[in-house]
Rosetta silent file (secondary structure, phi, psi, omega in degrees, C-alpha in Angstrom):
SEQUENCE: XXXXXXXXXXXXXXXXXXXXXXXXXXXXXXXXXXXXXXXXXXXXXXXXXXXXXXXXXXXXXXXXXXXXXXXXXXXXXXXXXXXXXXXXXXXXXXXXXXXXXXXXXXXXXXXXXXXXXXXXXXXXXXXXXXXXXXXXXXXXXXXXXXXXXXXXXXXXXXXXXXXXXXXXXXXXXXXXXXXXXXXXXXXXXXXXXXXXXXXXXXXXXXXXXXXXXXXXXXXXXXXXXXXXXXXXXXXXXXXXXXXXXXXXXXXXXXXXXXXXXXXXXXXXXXXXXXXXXXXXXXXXXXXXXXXXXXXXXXXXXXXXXXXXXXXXXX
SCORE:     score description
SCORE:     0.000 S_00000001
   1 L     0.000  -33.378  176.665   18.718  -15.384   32.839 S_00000001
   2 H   -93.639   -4.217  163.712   22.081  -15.208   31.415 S_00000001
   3 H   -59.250  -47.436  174.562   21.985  -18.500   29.702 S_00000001
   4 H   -77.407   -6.812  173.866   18.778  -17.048   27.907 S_00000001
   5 H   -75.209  -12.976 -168.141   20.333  -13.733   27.314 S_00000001
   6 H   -85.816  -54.852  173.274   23.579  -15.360   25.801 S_00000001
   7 H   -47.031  -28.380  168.585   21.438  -17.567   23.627 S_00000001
   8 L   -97.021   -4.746  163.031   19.369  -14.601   22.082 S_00000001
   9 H   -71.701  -20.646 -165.621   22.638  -12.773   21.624 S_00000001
  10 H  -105.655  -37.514 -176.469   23.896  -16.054   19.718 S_00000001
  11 H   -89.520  -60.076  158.577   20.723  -16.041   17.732 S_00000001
  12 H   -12.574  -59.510 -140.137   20.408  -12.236   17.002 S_00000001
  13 H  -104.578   -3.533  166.458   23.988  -12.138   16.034 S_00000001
  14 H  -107.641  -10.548  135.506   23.364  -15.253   13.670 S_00000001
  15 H  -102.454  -11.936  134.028   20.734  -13.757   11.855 S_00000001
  16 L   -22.479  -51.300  174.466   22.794  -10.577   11.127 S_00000001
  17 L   -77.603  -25.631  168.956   25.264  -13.083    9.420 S_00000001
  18 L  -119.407   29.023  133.046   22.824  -14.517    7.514 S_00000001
  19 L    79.564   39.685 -174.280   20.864  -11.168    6.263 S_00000001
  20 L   -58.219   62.442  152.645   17.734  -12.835    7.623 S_00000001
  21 L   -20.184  153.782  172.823   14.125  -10.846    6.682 S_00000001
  22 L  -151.752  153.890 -177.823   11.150  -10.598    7.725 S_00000001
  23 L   -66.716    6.776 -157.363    7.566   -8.665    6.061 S_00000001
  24 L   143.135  147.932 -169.805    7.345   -6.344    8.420 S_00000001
  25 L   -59.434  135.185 -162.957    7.454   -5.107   11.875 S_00000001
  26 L   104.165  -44.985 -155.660    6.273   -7.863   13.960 S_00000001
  27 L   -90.495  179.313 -156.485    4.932   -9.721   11.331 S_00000001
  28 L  -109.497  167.996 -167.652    5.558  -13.097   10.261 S_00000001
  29 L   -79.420  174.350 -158.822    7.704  -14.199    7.406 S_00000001
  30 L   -60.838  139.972  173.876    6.398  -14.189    3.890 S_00000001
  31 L   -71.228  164.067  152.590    5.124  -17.647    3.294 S_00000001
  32 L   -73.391  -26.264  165.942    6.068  -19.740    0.553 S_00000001
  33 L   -61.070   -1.698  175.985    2.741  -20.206   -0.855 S_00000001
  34 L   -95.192   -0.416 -175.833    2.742  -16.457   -2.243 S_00000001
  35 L   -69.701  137.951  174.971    5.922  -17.500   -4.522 S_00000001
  36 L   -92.529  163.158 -179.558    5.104  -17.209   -8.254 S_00000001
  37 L   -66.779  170.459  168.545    6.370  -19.527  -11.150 S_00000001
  38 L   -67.354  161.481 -161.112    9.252  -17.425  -13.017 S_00000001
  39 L   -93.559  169.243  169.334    7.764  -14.908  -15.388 S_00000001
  40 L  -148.634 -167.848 -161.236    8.016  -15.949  -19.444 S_00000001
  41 L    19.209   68.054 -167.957    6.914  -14.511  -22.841 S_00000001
  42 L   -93.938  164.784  173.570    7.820  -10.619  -21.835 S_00000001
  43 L   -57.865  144.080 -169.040    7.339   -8.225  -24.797 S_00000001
  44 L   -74.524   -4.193 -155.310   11.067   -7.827  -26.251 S_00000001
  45 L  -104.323   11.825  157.618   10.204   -4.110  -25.699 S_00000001
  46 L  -111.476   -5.828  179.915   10.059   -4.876  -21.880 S_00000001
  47 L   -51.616  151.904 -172.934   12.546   -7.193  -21.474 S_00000001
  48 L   -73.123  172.837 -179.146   15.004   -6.456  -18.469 S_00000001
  49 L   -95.843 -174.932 -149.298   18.331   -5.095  -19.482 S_00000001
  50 L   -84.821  154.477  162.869   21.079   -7.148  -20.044 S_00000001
  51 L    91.596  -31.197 -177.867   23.437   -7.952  -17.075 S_00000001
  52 L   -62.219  136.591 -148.810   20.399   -7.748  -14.477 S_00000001
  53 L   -58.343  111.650  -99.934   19.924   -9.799  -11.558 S_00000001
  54 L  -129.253   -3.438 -175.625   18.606  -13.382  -12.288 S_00000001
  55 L   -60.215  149.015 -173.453   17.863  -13.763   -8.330 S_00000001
  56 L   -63.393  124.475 -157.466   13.873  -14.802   -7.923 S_00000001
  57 H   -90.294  -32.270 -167.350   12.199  -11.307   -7.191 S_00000001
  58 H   -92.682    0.130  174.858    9.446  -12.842   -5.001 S_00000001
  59 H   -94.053    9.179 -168.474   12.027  -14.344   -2.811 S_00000001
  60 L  -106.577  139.169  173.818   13.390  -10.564   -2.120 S_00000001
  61 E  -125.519  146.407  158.338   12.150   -8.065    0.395 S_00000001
  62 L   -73.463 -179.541  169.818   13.042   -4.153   -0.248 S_00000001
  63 L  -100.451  144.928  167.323   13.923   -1.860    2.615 S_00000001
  64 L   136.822  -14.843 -171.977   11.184   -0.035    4.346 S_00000001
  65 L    81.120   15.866  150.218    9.478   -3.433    5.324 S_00000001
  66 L  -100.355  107.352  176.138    7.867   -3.679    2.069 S_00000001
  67 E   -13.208  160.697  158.294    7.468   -6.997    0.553 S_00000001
  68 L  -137.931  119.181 -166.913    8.425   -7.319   -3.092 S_00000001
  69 L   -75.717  147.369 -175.793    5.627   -8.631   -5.439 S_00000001
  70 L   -72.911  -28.034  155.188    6.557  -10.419   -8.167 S_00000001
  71 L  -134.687  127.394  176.693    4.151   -8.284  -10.147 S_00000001
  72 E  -101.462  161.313  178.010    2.107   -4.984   -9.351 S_00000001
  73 E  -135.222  128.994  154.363   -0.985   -3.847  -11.426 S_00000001
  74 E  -108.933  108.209 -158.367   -2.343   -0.370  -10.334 S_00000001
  75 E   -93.536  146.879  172.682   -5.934    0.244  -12.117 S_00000001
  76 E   -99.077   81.169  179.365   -7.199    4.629  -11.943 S_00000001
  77 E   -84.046 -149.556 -167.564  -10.813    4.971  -12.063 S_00000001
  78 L  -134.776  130.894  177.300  -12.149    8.301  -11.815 S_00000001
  79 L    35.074   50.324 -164.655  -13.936   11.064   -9.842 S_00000001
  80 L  -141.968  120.026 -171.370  -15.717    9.386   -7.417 S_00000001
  81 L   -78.364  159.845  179.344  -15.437   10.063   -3.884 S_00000001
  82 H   -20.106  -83.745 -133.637  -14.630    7.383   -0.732 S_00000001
  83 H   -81.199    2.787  179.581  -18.096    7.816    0.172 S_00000001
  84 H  -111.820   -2.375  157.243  -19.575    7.314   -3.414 S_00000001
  85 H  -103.063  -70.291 -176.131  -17.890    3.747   -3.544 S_00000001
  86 L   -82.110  152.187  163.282  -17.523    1.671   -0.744 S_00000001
  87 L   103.508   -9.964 -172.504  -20.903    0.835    1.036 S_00000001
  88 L   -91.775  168.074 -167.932  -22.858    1.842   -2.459 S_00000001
  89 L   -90.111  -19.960 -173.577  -24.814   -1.127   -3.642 S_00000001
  90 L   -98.065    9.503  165.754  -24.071   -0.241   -7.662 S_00000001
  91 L  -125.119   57.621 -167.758  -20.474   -1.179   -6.646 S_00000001
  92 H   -75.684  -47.462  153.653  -20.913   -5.140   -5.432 S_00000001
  93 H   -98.555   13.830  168.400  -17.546   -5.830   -6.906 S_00000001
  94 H   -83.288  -54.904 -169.381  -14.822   -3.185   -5.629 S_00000001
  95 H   -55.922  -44.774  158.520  -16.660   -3.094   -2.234 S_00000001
  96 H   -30.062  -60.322 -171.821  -15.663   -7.118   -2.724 S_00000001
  97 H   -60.541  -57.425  171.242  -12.267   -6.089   -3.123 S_00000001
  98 H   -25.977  -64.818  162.284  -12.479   -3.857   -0.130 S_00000001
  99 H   -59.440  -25.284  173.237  -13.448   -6.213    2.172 S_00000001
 100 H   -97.302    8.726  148.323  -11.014   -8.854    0.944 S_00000001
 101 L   -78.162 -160.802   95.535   -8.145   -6.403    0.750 S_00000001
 102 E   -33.896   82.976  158.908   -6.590   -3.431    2.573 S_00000001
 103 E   -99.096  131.676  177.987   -8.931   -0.328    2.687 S_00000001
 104 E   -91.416  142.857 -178.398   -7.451    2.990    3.258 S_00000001
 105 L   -98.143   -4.037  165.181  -10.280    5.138    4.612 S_00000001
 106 L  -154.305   90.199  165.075   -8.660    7.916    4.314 S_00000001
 107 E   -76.551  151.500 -168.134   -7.225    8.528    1.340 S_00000001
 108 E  -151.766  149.006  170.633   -6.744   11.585   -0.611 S_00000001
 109 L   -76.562 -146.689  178.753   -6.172   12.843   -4.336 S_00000001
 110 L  -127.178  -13.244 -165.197   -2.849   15.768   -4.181 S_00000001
 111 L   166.162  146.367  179.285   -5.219   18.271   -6.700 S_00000001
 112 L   -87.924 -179.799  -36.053   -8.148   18.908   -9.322 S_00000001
 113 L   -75.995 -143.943 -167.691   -8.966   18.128  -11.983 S_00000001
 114 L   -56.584  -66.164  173.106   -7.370   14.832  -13.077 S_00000001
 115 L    -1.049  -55.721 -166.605   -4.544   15.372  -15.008 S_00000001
 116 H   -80.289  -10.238 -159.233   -2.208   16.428  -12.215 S_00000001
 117 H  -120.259   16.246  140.685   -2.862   13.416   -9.685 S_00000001
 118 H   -84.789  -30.608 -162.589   -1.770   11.266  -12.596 S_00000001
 119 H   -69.509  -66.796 -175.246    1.304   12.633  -12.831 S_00000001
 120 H   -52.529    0.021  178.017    2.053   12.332   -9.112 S_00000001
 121 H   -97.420  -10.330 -174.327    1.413    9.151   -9.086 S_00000001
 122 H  -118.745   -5.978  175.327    3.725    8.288  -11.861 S_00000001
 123 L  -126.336  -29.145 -167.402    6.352   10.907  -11.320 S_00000001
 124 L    76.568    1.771  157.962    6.041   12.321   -7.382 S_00000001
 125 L  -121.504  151.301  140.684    5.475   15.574   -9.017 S_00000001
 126 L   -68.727  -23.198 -172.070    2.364   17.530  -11.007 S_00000001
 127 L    52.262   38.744  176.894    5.028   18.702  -12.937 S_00000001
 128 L    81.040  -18.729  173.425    3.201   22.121  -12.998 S_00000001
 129 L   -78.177  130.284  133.672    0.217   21.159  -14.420 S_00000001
 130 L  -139.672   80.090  179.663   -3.301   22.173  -13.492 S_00000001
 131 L  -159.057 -159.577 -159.161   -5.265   21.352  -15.701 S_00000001
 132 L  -120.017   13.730 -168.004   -6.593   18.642  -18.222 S_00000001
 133 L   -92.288  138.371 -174.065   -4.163   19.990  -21.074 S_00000001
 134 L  -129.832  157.306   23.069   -2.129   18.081  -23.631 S_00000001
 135 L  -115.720  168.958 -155.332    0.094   17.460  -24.771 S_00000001
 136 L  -152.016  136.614 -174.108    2.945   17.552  -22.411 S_00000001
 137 L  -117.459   79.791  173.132    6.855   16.977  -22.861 S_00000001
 138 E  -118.665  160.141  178.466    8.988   16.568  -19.028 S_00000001
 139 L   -95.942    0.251 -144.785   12.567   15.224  -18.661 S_00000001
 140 L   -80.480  155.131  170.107   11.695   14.727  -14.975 S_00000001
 141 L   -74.656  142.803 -159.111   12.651   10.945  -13.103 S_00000001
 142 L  -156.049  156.377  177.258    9.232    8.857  -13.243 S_00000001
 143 L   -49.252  -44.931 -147.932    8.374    5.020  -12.179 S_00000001
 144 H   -87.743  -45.702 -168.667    8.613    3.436  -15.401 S_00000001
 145 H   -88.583   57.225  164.016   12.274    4.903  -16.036 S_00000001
 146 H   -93.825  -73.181  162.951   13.138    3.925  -12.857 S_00000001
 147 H   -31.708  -84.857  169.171   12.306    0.372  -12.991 S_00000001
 148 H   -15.364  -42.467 -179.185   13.698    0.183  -16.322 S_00000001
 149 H   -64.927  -61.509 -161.434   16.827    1.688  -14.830 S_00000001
 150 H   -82.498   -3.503 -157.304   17.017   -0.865  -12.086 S_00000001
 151 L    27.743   71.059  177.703   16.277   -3.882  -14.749 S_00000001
 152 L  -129.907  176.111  177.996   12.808   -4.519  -13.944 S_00000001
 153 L  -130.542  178.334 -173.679   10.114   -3.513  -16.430 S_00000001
 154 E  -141.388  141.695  172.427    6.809   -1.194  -16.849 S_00000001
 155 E  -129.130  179.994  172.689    3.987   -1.075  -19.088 S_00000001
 156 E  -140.817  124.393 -176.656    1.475    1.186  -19.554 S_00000001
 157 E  -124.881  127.211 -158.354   -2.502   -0.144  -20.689 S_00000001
 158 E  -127.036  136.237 -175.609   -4.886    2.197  -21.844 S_00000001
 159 L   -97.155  142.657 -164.669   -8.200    0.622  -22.883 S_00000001
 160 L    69.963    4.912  168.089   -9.005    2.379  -26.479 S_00000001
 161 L   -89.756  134.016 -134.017   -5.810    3.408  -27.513 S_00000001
 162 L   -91.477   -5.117  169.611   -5.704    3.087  -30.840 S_00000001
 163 L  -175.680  157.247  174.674   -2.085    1.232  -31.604 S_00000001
 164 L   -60.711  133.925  116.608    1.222    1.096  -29.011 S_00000001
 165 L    97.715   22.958 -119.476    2.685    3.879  -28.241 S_00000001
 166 L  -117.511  101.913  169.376    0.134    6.014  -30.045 S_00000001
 167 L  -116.346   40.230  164.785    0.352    9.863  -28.774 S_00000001
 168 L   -72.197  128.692  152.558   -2.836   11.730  -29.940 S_00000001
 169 L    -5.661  -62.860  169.256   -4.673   13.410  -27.491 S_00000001
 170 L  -158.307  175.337  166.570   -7.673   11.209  -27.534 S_00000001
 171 E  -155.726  110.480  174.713   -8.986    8.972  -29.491 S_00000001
 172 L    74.336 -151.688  172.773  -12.234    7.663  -29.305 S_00000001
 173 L  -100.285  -21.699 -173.246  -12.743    7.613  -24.888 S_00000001
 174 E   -88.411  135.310  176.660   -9.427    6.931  -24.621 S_00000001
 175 L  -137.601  115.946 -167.838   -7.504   10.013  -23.437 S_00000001
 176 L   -46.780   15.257  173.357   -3.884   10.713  -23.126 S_00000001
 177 L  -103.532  -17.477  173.420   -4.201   13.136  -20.048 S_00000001
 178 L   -87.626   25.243 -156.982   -4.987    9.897  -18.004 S_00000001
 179 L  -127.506   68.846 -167.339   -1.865    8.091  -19.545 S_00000001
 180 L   -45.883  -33.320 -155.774    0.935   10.035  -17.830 S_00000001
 181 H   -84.211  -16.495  157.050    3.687    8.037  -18.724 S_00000001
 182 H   -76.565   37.503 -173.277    2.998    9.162  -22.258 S_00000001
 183 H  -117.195   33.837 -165.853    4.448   12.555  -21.526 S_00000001
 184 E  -156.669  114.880  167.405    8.189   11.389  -20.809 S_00000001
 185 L   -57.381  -26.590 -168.784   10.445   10.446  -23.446 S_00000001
 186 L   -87.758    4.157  134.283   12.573    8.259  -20.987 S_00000001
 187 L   -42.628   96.983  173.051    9.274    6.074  -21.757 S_00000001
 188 L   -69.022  175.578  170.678    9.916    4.137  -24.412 S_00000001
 189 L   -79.528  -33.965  161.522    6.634    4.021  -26.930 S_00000001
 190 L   -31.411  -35.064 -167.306    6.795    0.452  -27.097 S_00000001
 191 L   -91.116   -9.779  168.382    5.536    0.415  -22.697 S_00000001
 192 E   -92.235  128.211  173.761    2.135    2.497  -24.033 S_00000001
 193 L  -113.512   81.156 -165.510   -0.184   -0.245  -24.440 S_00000001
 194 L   -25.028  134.201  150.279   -3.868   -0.913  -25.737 S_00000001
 195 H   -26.860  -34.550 -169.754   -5.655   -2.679  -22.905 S_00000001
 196 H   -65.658  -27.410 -177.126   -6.123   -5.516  -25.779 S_00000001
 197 H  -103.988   10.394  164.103   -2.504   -6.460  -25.002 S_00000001
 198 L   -74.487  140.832 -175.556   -2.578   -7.052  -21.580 S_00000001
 199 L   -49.653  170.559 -173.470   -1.737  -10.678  -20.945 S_00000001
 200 L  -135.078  -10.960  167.671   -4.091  -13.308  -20.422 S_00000001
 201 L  -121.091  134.274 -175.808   -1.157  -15.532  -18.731 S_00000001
 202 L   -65.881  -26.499 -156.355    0.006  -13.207  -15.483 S_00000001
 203 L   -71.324  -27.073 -176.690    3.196  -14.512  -15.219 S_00000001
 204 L   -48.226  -18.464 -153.825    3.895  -12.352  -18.872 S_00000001
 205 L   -92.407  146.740 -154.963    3.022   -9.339  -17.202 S_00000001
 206 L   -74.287  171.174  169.522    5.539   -6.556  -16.807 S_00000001
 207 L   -49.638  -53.653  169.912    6.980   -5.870  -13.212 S_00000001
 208 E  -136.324  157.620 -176.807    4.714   -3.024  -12.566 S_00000001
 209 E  -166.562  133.300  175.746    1.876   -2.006  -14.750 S_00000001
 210 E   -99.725  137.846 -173.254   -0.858    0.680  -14.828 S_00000001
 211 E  -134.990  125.256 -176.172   -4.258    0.036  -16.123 S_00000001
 212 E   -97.656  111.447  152.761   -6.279    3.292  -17.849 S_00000001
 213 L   -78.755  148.707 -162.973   -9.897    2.198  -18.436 S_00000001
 214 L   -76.567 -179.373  161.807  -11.310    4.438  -21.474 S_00000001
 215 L   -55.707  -15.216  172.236  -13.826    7.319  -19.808 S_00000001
 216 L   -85.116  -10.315 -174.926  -16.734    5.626  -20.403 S_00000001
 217 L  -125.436   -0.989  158.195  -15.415    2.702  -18.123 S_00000001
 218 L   -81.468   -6.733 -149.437  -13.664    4.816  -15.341 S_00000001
 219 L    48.637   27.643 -177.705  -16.696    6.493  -14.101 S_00000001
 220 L   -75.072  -77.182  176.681  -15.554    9.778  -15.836 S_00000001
 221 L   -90.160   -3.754 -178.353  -18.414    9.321  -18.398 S_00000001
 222 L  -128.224 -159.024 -139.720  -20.515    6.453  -17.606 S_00000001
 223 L  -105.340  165.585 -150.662  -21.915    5.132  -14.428 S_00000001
 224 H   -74.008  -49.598  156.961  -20.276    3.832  -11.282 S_00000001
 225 H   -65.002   10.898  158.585  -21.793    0.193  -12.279 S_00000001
 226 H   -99.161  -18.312  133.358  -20.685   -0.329  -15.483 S_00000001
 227 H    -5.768  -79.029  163.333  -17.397    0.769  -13.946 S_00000001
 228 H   -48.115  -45.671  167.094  -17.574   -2.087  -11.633 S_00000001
 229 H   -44.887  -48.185 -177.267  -18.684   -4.493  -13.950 S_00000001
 230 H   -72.246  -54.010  164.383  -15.926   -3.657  -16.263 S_00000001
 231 H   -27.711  -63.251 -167.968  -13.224   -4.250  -13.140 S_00000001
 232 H   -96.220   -4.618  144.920  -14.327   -7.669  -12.470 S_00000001
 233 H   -94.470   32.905  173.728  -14.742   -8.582  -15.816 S_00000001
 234 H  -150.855    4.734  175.573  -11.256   -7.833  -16.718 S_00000001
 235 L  -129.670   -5.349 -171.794   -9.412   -7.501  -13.933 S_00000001
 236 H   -70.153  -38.226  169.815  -10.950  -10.539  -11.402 S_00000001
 237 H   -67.620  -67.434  159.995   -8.418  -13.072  -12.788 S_00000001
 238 H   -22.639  -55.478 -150.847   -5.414  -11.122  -12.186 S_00000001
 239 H   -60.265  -50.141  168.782   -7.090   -9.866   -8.648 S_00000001
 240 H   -57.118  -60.846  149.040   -7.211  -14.022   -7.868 S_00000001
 241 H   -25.186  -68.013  178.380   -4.271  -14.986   -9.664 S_00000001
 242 H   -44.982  -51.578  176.161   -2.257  -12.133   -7.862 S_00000001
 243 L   -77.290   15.025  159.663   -3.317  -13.901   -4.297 S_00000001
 244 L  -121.293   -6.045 -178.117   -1.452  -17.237   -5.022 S_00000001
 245 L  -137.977   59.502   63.315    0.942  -15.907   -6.760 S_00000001
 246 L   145.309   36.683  174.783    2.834  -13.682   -4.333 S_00000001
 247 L  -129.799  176.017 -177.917    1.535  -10.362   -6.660 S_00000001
 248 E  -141.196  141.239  147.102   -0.887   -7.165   -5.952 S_00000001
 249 E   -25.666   50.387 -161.459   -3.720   -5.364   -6.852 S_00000001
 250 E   -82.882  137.614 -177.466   -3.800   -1.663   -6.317 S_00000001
 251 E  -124.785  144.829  162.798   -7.280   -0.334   -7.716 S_00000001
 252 E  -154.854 -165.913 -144.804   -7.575    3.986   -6.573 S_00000001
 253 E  -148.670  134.693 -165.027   -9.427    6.611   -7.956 S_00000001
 254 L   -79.795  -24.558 -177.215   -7.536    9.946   -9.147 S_00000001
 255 L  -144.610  169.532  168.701  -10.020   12.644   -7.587 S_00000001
 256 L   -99.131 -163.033  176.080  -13.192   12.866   -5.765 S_00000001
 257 L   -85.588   67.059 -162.936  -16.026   15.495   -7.396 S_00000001
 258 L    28.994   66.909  150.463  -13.756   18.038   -6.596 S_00000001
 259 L   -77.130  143.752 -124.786  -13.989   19.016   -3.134 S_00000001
 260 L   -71.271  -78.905 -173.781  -11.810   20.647   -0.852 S_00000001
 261 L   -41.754  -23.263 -179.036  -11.060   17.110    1.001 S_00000001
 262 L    36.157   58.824 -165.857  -10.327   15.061   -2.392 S_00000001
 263 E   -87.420  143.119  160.785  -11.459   11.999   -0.280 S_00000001
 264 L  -163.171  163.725 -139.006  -11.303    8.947   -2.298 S_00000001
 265 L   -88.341  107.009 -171.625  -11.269    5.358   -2.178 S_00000001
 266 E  -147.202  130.571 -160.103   -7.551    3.130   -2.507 S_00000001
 267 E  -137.772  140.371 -173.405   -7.614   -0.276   -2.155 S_00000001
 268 L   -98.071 -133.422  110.315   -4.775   -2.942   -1.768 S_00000001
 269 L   176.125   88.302  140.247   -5.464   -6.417   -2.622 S_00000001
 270 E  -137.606 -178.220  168.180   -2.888   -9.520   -2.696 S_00000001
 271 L   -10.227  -70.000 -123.825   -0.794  -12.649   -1.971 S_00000001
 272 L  -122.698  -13.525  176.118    1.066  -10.644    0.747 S_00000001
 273 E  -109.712  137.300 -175.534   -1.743   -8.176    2.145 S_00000001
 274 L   -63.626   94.051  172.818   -3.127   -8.162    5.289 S_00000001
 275 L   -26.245  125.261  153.663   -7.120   -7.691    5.196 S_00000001
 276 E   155.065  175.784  158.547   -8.805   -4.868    6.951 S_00000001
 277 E   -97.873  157.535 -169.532   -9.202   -0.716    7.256 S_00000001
 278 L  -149.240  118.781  179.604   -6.573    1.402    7.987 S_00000001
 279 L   -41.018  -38.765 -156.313   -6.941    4.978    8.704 S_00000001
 280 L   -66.806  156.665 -163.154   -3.508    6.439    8.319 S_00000001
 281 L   -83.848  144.375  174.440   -3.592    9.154    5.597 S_00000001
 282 E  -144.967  144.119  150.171   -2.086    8.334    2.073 S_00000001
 283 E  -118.718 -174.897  173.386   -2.097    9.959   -1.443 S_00000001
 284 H   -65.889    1.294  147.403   -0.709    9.170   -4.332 S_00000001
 285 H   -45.327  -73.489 -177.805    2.635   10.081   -3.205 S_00000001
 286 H   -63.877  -25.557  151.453    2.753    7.929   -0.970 S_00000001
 287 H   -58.198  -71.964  173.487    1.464    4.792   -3.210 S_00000001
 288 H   -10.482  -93.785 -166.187    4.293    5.888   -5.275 S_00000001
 289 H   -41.846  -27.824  172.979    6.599    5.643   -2.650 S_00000001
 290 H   -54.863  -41.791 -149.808    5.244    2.164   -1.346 S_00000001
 291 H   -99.955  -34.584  172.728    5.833    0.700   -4.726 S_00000001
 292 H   -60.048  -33.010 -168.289    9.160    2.227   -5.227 S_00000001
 293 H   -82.300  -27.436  155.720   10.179    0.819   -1.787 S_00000001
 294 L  -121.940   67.027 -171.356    9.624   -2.463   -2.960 S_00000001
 295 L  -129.975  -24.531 -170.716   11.338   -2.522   -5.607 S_00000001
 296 L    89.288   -0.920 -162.720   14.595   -0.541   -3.926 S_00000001
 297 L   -62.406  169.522  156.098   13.942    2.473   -6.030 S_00000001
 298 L   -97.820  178.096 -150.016   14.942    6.015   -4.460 S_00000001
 299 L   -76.350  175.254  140.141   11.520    8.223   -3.610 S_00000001
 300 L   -81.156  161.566 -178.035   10.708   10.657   -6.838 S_00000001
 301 L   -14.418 -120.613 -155.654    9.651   14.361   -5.933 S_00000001
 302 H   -75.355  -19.945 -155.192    7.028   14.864   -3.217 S_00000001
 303 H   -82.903  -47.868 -167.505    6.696   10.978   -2.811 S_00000001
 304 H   -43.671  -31.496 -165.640   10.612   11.747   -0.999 S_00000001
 305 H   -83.882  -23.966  165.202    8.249   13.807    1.955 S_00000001
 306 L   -60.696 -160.292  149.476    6.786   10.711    2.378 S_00000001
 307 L  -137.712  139.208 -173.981    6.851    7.092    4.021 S_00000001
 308 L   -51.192  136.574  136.293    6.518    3.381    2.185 S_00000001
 309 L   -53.802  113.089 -177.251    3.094    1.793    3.631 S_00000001
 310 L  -156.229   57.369 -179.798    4.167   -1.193    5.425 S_00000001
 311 L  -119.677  -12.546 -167.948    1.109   -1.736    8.640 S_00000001
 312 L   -91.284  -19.846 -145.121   -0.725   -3.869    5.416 S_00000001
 313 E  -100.917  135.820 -174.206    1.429   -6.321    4.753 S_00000001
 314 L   -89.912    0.000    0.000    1.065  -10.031    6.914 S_00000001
């Protein structure tokens, strides 16, 4: 007994000294098959800042036991409760995702109507707002200039918006109360993006990036299958891509049909996540905070009350 007690004191005390990781508690380490090629062609208006670390990002784990993907994509749809997605039959591919992903079943928005449970997802505040009204001006610390900060990058891709960086109200279905990050100057205009310019090679793709479908393709104004439909035909090559190449999927939903419970539907889905459902309660605070933690960020507002997810991760 004390030969093996000296020996796991000799190994213990030898992965201290070498700053060993692991994904999570328990779990085993990240494989190499989730590593991605190095990213190329970024937008000059996303490029990292100068002096920033050149170490491979998918070979990095943050603290909190959350992995760190070499790219995240988080897609919003809209106003459609838990129980009005998975299991309906007019949703064959998200309920796909579901099953091959991480579903939390009980998920929640932070407040009606949309507008505010954008914000928190992109700031860790509503920033006072409740309501659908624009335009909006805050100073407040937010994901993209965080990242930006830390010299990683952010985009933002709103399907119908009518040129980068474009800040009219609406245009068309696309509408600038679902685009949060255009209310923060510490944005540049260059990171609001037409949907038309999201890459078609992944590696191109900013560090983290949010994807706005216009209202007719969110399930705001049209129907929960053309919704779907639109998802896998514009987002199913990332969502495959993303599972060899060591990045993730987050697809959620900003509100339910406004009900008390604001149950709705948040689904994980990459390289690095562990299949199945998982119960514990999350909102968008708490995405937030997940994404900040692997990344290294510190929390933003109400995300700070929180804890990173990290039971999904293999």
């Amino acid at each position: 007994m004390r030969i093996a007690s000296a020996v796991l004191s000799a190994m213990l005390a030898s992965c201290v000294l070498t700053a060993c990781t692991s994904s999570g508690g328990g779990a085993a380490p990240t494989s190499s098959a989730g590593t991605s090629a190095p990213s190329s062609g970024e937008s000059p208006s996303l490029t990292r800042a100068a002096g920033a670390s050149s170490t491979d990002p998918s070979q990095l784990q943050a603290s909190g036991s959350v992995p760190r993907p070499s790219h995240v994509v988080i897609v919003v749809e809209e106003n459609h409760s838990f129980g009005n997605i998975i299991g309906n039959p007019a949703a064959p591919y998200l309920n796909s995702l579901a099953t091959q992903g991480a579903l939390f079943t009980n998920s929640a928005g932070v407040a009606h109507p949309s507008e505010p449970n954008y914000l928190a997802l992109f700031s860790g505040s509503t920033q006072g707002v409740t309501d659908d009204s624009c335009p909006h001006t805050f100073t407040a610390g937010n994901l993209g200039a965080q990242l930006a900060a830390a010299g990683d990058t952010f985009a933002g891709y709103s399907e119908g918006l009518p040129e980068t960086g474009y800040s009219g109200c609406t245009s068309g279905e696309y509408a600038r109360r679902h685009a949060p990050w255009t209310n923060f100057p510490s944005v540049p205009a260059s990171a609001s993006l037409p949907f038309s310019s999201f890459p078609q090679d992944y590696n191109s793709l900013p560090t983290v990036s949010i994807v706005i479908p216009n209202v007719a393709d969110d399930m705001h104004d049209g129907t929960v299958a053309a919704a779907d439909t639109w998802m896998k035909d514009n987002l199913d090559g990332y969502a495959q891509w993303a599972k060899a190449h060591n990045s993730l999927l987050v697809v959620t939903w900003d509100e339910d049909e406004d009900t008390a419970g604001n149950h709705i539907a948040t689904i994980f889905e990459g390289a690095q996540v562990k299949p199945g459902q998982y119960s514990e309660p999350i909102t968008h605070y708490r995405v937030l905070r997940t994404v900040e933690a692997a990344y290294g960020l510190p929390a933003l507002g109400q995300a700070a009350d929180t804890q990173p997810i990290t039971d999904v991760w293999r």
